[in-house]
Every structure is written in C-alpha cells, then in structure tokens.
C-alpha positions in Angstrom: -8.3 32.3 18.7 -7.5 32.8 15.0 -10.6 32.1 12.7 -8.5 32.2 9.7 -5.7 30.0 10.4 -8.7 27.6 11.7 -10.2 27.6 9.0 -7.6 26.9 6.8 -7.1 24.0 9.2 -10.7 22.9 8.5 -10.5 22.7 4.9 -7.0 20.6 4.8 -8.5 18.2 7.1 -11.6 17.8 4.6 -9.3 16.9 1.4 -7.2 14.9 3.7 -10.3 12.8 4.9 -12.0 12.8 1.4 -8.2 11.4 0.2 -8.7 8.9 3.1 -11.8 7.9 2.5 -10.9 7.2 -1.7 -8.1 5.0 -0.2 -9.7 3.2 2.0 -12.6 2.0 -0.2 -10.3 -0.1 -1.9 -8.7 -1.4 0.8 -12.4 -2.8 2.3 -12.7 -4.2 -0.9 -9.7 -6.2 -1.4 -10.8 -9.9 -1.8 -7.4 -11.7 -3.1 -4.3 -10.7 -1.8 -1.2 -12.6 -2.9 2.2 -11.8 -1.4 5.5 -12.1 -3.1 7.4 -11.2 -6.2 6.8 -12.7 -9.5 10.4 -13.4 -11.0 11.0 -15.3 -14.5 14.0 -17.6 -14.8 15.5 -18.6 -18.4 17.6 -20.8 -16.8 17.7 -24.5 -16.0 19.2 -26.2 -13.4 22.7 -27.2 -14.3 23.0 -23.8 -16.2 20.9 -23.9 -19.6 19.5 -22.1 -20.7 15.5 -22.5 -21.9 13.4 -21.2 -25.0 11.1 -19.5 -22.7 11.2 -18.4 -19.1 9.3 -20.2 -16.2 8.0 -17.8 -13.3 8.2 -18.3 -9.8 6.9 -16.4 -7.0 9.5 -15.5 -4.2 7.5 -15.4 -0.9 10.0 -14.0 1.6 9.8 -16.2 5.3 10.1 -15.1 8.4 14.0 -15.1 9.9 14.9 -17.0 6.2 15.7 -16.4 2.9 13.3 -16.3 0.3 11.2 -19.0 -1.1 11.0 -19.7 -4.9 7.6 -22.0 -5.7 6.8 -22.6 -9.1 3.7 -20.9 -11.1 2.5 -23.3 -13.8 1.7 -21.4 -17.0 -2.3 -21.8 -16.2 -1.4 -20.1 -13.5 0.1 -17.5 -14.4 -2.3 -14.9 -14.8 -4.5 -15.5 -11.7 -1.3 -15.2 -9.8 -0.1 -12.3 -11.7 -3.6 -10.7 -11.1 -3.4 -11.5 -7.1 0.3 -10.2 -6.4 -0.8 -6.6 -8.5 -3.8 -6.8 -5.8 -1.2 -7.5 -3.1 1.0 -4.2 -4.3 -1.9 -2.0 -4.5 -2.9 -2.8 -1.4 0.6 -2.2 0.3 1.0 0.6 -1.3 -2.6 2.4 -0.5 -1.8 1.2 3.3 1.3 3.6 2.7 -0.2 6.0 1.4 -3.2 5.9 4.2 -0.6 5.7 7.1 1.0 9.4 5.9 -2.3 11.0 4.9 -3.2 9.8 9.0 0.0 11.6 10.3 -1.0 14.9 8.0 -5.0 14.6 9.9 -3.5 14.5 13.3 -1.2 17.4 12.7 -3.7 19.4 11.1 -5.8 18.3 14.2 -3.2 19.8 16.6 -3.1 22.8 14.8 -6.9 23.4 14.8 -6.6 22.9 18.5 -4.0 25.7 19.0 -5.7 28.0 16.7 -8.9 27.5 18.7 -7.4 27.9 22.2 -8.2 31.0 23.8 -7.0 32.3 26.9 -8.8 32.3 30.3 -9.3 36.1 30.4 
C-alpha cells in the first residue's frame, strides 16, 4: 500500500467531484432547451437579395437533411436565448462525461494503491 500515491489519488478525486458537482448544477436547472442552429439568410427566394436578414433555425432530423423553420422577428430573442441554453447544456454534458472518465480512473488507481498483499 502506498499512502502517498493514495492520497494524491484522494485529493484529484475531490476537485474532480467539486468540478462535477459545479457542472451539474446547471444541468438540473436547465428549464428551456432549444435545439438547432440559428442561421440568417439575406437572400430571397429567386435570388435577391433583402435589406435585412431573416433567421431560421436549422433543426437537424433523424436519417434527413436539415430543417429550416422561420423565426419571426418577435421571436427572435426568446429563441436566441433557448438555443444558447441548448449549447451550454451540450456542452457541460461534455464536459461532465470526461470529468466521469478522469473519477473512474483516479478510482482505479486508489484501488491499486490501496491493495496490499495477503502476507
């Protein structure tokens, strides 16, 4: 058994959990989620061009292409709001699906520093 190297395994795993724990607050409190991309298009069909853009949100569909639908200007900023939400959220999931590989390795090396051998 090696108390150092345990140790040192110890304190990883608390700032990995306490980095956990800050990313998954968020995640409980997600309450609008809107997936997608917001794109802005100057042009009209047939090829004008227009004095300001319109925006769309591409949803992407399962085993298609993407999906353009229309965001009306009073839209606009609730739906802007709601796909941010959606990336922070994807991207905290990320980030909380690594920090969970990094805990279980730290957890196997605690385990290996704590073994001791039968005699």
């Amino acid at each position: 058994m090696n108390r150092e190297t345990a140790s040192a395994c110890r304190k990883r795993l608390n700032e990995l959990q306490a980095e956990r724990q800050k990313l998954e607050e968020p995640l409980f409190e997600a309450q609008r989620l809107l997936r997608g991309s917001l794109i802005e298009k100057y042009e009209l069909a047939g090829g004008k061009k227009r004095s300001s853009p319109a925006f769309y949100l591409s949803i992407p569909l399962p085993g298609r292409r993407h999906v353009l639908e229309y965001v009306a200007r009073p839209d606009l900023d609730r739906v802007r709001k709601d796909n941010d939400a959606y990336r922070r959220y994807r991207k905290a999931l990320s980030r909380l699906r690594i920090l969970s590989k990094h805990i279980l390795k730290e957890f196997d090396a605690l385990g290996r520093c704590l073994e001791v051998p039968l005699r």
